[in-house]
CHARMM-style PDB file with segment names, atoms N, HN, CA, C and O in Angstrom:
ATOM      1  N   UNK     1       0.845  -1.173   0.000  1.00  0.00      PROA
ATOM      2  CA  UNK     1       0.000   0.000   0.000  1.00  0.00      PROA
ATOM      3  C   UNK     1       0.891   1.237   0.000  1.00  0.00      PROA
ATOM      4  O   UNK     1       1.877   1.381   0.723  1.00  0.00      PROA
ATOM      5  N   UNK     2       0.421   2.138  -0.918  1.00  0.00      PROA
ATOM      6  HN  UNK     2      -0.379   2.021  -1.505  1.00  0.00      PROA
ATOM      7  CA  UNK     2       0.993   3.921  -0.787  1.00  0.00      PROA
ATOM      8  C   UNK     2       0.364   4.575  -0.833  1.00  0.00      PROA
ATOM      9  O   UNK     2      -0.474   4.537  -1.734  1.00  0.00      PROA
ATOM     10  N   UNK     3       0.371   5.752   0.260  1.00  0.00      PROA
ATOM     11  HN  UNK     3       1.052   5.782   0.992  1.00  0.00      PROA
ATOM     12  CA  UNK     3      -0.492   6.468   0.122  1.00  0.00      PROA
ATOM     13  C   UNK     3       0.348   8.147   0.342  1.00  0.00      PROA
ATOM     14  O   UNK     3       1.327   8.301   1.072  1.00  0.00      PROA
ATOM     15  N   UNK     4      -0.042   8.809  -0.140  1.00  0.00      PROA
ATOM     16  HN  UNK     4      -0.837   8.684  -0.733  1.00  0.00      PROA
ATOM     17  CA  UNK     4       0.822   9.958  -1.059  1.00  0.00      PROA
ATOM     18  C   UNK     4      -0.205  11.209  -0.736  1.00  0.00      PROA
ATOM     19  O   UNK     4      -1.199  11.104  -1.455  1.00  0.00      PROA
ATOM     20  N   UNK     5      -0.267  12.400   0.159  1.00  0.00      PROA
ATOM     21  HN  UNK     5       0.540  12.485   0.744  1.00  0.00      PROA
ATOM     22  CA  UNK     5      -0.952  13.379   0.001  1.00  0.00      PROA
ATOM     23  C   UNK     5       0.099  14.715   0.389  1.00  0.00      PROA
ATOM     24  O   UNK     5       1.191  14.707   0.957  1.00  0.00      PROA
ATOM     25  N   UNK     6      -0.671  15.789  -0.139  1.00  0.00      PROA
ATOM     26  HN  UNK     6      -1.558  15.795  -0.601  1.00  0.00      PROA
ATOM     27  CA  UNK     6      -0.339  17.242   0.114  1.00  0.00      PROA
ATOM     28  C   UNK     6      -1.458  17.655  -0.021  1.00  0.00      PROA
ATOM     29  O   UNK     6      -2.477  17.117  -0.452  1.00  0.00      PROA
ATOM     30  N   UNK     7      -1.125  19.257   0.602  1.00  0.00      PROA
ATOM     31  HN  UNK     7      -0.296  19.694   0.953  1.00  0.00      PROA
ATOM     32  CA  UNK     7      -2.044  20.291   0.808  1.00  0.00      PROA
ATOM     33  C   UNK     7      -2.654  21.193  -0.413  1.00  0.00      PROA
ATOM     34  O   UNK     7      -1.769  21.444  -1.231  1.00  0.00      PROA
ATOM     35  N   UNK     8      -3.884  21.730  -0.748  1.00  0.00      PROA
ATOM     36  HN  UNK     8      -4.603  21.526  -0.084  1.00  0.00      PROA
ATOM     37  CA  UNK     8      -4.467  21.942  -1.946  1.00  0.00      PROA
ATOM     38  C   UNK     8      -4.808  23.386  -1.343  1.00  0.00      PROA
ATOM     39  O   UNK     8      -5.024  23.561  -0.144  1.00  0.00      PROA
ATOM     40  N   UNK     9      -4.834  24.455  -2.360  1.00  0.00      PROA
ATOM     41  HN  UNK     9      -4.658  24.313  -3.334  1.00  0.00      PROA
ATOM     42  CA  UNK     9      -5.906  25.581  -1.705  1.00  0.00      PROA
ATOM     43  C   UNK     9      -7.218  25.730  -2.706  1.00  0.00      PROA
ATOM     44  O   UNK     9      -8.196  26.306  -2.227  1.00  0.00      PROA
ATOM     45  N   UNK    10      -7.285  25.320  -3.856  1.00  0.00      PROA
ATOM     46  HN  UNK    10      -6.491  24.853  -4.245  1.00  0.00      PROA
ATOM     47  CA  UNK    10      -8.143  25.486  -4.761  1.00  0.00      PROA
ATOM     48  C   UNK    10      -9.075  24.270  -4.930  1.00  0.00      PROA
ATOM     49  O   UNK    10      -8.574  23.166  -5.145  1.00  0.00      PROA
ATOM     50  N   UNK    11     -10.620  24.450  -4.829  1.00  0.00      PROA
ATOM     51  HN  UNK    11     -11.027  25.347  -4.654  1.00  0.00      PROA
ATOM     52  CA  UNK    11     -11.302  23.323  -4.818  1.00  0.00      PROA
ATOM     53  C   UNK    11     -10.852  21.706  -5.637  1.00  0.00      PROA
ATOM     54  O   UNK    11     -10.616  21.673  -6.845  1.00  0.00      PROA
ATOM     55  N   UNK    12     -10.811  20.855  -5.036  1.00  0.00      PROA
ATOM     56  HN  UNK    12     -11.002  20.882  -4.055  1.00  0.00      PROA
ATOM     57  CA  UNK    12     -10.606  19.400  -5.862  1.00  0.00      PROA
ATOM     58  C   UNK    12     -12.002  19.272  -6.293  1.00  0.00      PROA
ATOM     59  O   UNK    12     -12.932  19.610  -5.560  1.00  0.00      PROA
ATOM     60  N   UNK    13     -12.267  18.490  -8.207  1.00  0.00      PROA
ATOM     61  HN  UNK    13     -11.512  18.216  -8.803  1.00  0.00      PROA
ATOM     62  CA  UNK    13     -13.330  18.318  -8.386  1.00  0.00      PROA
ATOM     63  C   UNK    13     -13.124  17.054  -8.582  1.00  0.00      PROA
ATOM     64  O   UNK    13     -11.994  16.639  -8.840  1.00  0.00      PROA
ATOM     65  N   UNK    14     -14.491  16.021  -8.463  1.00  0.00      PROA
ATOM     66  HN  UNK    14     -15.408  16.358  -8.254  1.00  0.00      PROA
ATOM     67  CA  UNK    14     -14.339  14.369  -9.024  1.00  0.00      PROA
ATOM     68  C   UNK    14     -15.456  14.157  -9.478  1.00  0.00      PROA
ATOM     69  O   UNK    14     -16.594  14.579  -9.270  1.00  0.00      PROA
ATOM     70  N   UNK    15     -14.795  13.163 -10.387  1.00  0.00      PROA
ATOM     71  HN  UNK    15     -13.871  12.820 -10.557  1.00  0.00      PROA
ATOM     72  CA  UNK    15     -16.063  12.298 -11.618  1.00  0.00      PROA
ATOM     73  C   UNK    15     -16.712  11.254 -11.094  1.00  0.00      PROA
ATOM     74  O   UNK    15     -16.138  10.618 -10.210  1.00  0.00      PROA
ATOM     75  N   UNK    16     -17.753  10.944 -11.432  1.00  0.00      PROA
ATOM     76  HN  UNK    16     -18.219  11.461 -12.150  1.00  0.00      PROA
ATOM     77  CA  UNK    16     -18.820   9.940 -11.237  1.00  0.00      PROA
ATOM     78  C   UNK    16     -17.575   8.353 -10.878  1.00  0.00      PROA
ATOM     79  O   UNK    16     -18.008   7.375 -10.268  1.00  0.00      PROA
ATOM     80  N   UNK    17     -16.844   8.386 -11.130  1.00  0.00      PROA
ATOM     81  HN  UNK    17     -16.493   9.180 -11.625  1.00  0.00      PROA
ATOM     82  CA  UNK    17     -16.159   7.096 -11.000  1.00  0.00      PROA
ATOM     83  C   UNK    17     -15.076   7.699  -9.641  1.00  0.00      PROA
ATOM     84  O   UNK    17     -14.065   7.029  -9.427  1.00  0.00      PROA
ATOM     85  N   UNK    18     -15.329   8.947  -8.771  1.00  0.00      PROA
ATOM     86  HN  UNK    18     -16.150   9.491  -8.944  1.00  0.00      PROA
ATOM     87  CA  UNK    18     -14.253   8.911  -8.084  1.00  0.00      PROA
ATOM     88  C   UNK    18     -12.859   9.775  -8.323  1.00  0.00      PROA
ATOM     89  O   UNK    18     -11.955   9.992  -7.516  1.00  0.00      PROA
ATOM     90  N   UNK    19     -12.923   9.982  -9.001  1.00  0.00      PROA
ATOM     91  HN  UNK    19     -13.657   9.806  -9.657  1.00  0.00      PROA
ATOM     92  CA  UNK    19     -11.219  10.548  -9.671  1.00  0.00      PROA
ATOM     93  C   UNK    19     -10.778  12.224  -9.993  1.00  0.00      PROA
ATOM     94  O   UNK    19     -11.289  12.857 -10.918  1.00  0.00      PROA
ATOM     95  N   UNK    20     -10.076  12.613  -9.357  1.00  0.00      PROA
ATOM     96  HN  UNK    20      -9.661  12.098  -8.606  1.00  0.00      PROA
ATOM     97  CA  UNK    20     -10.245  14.303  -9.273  1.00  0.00      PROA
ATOM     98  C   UNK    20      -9.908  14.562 -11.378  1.00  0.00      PROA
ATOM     99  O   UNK    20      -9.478  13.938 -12.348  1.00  0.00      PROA
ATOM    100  N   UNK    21     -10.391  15.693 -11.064  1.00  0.00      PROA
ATOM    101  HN  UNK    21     -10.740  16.199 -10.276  1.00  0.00      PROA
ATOM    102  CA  UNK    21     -11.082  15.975 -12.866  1.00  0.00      PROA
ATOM    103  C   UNK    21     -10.545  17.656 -12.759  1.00  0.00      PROA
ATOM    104  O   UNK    21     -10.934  18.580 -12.045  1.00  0.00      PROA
ATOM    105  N   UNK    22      -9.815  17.596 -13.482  1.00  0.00      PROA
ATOM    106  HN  UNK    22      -9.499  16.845 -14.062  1.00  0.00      PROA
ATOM    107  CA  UNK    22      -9.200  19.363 -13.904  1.00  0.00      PROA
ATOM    108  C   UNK    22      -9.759  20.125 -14.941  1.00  0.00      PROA
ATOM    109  O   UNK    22     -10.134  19.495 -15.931  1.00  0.00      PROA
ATOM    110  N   UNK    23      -9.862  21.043 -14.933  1.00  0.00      PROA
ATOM    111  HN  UNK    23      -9.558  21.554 -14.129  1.00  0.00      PROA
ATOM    112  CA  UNK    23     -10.435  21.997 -16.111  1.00  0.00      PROA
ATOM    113  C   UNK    23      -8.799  22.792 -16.644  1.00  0.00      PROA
ATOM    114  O   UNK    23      -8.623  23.357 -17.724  1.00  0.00      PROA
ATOM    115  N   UNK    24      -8.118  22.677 -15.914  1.00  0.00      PROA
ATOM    116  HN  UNK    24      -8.262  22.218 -15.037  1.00  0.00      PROA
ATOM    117  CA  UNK    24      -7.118  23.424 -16.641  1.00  0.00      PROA
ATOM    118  C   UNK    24      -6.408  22.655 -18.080  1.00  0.00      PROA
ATOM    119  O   UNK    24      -6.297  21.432 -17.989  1.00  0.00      PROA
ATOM    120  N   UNK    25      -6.026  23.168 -19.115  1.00  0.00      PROA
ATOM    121  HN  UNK    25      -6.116  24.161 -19.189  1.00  0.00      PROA
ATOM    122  CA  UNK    25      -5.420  22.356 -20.030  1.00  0.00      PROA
ATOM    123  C   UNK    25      -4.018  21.947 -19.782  1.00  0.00      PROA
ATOM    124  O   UNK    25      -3.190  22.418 -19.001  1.00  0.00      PROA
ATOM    125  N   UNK    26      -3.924  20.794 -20.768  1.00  0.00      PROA
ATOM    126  HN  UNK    26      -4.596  20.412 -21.402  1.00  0.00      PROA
ATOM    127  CA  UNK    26      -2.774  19.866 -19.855  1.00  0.00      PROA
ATOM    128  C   UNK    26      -2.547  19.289 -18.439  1.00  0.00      PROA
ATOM    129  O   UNK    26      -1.436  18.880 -18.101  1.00  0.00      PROA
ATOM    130  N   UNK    27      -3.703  19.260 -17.553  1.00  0.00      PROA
ATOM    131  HN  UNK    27      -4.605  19.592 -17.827  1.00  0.00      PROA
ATOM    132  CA  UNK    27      -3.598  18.452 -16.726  1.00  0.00      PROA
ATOM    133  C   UNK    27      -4.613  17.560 -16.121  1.00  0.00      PROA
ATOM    134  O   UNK    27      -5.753  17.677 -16.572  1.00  0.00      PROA
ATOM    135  N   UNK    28      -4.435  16.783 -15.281  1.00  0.00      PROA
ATOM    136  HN  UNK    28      -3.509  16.688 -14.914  1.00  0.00      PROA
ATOM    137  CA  UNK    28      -4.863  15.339 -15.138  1.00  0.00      PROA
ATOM    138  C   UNK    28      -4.528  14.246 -15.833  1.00  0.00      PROA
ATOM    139  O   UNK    28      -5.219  13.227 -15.809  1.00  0.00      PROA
ATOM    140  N   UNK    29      -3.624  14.343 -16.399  1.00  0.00      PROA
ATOM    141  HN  UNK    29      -3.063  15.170 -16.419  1.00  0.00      PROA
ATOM    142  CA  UNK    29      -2.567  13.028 -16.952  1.00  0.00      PROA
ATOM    143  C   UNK    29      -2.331  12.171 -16.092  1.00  0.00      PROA
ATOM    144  O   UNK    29      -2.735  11.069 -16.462  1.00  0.00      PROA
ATOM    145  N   UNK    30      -1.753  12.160 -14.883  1.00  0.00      PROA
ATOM    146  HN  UNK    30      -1.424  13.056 -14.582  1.00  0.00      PROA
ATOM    147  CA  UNK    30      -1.530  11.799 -14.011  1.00  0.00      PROA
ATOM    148  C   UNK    30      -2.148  10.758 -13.484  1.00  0.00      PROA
ATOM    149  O   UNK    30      -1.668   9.624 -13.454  1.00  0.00      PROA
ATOM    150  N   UNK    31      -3.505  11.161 -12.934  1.00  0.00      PROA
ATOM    151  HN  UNK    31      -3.894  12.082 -12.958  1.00  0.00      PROA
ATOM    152  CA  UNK    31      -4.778  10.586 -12.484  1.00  0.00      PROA
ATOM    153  C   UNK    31      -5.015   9.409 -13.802  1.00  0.00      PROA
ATOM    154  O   UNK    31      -5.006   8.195 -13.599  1.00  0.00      PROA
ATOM    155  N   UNK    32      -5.145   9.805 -14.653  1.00  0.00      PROA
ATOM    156  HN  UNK    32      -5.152  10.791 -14.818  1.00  0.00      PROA
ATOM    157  CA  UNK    32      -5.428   8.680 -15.683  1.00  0.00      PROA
ATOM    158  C   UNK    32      -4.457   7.740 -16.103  1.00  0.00      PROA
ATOM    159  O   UNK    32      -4.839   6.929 -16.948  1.00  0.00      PROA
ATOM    160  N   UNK    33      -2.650   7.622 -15.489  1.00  0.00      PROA
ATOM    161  HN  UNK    33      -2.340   8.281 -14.803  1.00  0.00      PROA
ATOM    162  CA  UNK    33      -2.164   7.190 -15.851  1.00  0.00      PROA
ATOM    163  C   UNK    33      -1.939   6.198 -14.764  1.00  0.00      PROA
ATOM    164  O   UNK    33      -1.367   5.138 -15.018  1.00  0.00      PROA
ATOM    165  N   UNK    34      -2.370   6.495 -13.534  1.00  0.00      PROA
ATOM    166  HN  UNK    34      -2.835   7.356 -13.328  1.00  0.00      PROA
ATOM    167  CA  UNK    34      -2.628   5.743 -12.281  1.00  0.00      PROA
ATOM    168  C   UNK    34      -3.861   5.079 -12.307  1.00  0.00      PROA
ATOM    169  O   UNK    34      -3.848   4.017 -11.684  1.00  0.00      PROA
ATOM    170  N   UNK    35      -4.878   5.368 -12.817  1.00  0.00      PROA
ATOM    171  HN  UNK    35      -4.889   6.230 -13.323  1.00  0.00      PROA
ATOM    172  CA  UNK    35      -5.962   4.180 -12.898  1.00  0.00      PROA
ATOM    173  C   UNK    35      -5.602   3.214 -14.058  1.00  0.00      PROA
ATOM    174  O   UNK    35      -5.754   1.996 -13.969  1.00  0.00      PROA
ATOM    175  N   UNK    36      -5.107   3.856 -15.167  1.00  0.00      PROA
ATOM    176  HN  UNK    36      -4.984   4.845 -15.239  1.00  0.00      PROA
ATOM    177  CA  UNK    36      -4.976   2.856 -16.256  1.00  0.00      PROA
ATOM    178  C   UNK    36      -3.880   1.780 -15.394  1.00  0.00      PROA
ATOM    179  O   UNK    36      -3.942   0.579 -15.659  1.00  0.00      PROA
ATOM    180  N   UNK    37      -3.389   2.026 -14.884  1.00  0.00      PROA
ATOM    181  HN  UNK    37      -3.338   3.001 -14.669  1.00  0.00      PROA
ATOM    182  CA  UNK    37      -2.216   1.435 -14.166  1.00  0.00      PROA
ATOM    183  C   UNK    37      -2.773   0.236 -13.267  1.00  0.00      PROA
ATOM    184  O   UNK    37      -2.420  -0.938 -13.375  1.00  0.00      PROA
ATOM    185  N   UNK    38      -3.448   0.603 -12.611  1.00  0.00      PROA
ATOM    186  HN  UNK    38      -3.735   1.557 -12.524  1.00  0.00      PROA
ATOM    187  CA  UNK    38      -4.548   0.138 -11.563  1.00  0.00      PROA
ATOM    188  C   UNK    38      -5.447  -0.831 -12.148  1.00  0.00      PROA
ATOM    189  O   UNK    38      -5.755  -1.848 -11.526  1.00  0.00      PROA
ATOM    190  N   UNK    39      -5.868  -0.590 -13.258  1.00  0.00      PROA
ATOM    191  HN  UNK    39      -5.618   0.236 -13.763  1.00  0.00      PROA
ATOM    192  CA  UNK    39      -6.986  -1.341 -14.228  1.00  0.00      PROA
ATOM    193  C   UNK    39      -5.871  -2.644 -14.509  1.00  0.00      PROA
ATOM    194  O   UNK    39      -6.216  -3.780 -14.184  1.00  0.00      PROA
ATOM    195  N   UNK    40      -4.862  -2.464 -14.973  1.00  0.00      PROA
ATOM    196  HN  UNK    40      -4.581  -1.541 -15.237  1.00  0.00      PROA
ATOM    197  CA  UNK    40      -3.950  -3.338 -15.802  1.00  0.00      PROA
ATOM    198  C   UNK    40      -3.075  -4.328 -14.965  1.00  0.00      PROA
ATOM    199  O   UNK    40      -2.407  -5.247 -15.441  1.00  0.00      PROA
ATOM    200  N   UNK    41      -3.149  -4.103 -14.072  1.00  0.00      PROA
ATOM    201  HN  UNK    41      -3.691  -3.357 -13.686  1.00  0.00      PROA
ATOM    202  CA  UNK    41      -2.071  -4.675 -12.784  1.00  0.00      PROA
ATOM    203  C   UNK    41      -3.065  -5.092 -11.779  1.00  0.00      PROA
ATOM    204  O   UNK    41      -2.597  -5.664 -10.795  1.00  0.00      PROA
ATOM    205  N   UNK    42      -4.673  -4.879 -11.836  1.00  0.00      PROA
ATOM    206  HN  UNK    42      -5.053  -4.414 -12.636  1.00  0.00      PROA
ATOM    207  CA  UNK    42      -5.429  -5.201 -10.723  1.00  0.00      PROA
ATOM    208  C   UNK    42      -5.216  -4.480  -9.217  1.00  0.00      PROA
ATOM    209  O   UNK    42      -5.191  -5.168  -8.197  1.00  0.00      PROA
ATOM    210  N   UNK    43      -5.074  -3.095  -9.194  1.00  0.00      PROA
ATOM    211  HN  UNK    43      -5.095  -2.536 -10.023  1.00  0.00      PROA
ATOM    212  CA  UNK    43      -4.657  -2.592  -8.288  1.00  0.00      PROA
ATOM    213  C   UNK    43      -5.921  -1.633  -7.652  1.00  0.00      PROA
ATOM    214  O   UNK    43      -6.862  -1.605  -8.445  1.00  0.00      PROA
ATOM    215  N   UNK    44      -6.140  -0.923  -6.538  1.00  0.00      PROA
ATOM    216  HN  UNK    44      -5.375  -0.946  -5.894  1.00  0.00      PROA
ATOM    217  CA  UNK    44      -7.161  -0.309  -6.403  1.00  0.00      PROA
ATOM    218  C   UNK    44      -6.471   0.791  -5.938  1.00  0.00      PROA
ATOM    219  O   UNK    44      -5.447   0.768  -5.255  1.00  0.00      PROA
ATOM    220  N   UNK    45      -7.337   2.173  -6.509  1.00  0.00      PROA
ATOM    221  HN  UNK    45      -8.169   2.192  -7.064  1.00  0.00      PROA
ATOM    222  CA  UNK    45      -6.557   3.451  -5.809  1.00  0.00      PROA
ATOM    223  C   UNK    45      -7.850   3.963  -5.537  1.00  0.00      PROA
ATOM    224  O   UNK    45      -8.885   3.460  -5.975  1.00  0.00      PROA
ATOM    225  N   UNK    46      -7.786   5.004  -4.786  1.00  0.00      PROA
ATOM    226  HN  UNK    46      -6.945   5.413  -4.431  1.00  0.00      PROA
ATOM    227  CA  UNK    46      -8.906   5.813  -3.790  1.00  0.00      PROA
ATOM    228  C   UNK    46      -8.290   7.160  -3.975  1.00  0.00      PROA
ATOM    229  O   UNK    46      -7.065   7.218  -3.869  1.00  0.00      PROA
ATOM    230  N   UNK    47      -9.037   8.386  -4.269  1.00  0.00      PROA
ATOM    231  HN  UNK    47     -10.033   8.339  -4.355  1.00  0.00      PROA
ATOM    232  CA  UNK    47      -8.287   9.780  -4.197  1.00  0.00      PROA
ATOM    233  C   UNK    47      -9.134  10.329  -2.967  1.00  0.00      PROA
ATOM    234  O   UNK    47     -10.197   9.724  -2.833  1.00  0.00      PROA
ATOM    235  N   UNK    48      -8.959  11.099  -2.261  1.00  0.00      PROA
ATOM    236  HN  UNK    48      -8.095  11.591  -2.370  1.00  0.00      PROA
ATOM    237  CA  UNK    48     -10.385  12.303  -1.512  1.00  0.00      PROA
ATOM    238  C   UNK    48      -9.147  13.550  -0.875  1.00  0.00      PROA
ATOM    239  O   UNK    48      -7.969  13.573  -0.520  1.00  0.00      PROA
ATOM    240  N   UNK    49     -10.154  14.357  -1.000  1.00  0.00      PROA
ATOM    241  HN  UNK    49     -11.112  14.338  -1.289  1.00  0.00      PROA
ATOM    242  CA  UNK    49      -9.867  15.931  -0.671  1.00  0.00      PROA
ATOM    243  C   UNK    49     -10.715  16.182   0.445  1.00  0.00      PROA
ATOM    244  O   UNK    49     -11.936  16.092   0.314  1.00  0.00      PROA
ATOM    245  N   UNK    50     -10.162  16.502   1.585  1.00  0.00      PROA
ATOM    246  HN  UNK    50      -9.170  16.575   1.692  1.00  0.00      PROA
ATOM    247  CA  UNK    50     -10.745  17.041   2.814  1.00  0.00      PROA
ATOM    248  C   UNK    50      -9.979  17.689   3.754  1.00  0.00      PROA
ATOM    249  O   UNK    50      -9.021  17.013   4.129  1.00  0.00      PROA
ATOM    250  N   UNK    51     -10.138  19.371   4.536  1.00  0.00      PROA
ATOM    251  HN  UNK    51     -10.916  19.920   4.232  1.00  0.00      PROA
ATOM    252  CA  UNK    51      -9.867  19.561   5.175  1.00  0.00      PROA
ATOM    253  C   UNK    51      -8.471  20.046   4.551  1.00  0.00      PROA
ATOM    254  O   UNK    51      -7.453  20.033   5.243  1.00  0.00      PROA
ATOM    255  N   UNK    52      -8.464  20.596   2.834  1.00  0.00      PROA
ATOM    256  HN  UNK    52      -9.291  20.606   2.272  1.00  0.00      PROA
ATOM    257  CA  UNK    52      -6.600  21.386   2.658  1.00  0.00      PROA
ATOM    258  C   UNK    52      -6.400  20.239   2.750  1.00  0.00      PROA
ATOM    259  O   UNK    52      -5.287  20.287   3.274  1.00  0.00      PROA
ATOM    260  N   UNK    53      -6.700  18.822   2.604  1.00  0.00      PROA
ATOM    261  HN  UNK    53      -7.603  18.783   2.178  1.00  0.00      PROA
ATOM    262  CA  UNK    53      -5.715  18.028   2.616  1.00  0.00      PROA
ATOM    263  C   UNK    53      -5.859  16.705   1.075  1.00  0.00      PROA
ATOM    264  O   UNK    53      -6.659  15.789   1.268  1.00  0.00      PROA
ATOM    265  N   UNK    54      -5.201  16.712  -0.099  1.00  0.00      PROA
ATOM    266  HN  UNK    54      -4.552  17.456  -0.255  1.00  0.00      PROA
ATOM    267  CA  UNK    54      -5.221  15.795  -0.971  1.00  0.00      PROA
ATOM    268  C   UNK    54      -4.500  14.655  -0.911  1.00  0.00      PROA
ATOM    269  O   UNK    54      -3.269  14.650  -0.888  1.00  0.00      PROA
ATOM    270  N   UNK    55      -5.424  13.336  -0.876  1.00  0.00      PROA
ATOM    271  HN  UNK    55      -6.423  13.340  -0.895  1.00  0.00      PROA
ATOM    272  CA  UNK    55      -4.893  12.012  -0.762  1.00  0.00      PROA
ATOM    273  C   UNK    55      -5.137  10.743  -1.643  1.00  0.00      PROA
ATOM    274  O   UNK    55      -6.218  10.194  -1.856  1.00  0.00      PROA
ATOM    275  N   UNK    56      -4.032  10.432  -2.059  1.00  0.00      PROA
ATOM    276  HN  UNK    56      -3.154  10.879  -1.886  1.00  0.00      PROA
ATOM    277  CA  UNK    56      -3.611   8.806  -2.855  1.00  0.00      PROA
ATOM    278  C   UNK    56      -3.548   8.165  -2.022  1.00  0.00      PROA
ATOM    279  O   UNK    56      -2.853   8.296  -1.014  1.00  0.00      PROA
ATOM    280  N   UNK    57      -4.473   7.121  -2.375  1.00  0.00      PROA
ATOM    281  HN  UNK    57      -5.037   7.015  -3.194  1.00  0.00      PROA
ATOM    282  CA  UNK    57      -4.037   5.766  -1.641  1.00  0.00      PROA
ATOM    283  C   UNK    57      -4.407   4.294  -2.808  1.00  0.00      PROA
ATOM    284  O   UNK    57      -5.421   3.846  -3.342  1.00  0.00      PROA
ATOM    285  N   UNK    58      -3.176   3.995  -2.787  1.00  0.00      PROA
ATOM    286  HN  UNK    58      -2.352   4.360  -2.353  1.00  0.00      PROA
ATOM    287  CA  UNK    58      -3.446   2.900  -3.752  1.00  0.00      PROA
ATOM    288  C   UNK    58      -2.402   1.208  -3.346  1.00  0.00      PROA
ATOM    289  O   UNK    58      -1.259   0.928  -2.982  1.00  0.00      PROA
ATOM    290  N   UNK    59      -3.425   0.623  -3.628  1.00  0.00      PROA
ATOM    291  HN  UNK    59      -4.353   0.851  -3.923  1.00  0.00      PROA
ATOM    292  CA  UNK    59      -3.243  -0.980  -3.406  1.00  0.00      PROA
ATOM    293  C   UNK    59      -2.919  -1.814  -4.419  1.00  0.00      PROA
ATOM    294  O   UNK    59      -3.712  -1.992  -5.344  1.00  0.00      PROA
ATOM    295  N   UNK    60      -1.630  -2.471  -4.369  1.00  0.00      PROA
ATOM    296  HN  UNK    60      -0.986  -2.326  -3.617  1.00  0.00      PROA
ATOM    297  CA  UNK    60      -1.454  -3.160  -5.467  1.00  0.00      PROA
ATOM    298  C   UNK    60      -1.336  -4.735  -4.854  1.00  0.00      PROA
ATOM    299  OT1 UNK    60      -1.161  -5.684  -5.619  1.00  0.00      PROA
TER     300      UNK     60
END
């Protein structure tokens, strides 16, 4: 298990499946390169934003 967070000041948004979702261009690569990851290896990741605080947690 890893789980990976820092502090955010600008709202986190997420998609119907869970997964923080950017409006800025060029980003959220990231996020999609960790579920595809997750999908392919059978791994489970979890994101949530609470409290200034952004968190990964993922299970392989």
């Amino acid at each position: 298990m890893v789980e990976i967070s820092n502090f955010y000041t600008t709202p986190v948004t997420f998609n119907d499946q869970g997964l923080p979702v950017s409006s800025k261009e060029g980003h959220g690569f990231g996020v999609q390169s960790i579920a595809a990851f997750c999908k392919k290896h059978g791994a489970v990741c979890q994101f949530e934003a609470a409290e200034g605080r952004f968190c990964l947690k993922l299970v392989l």
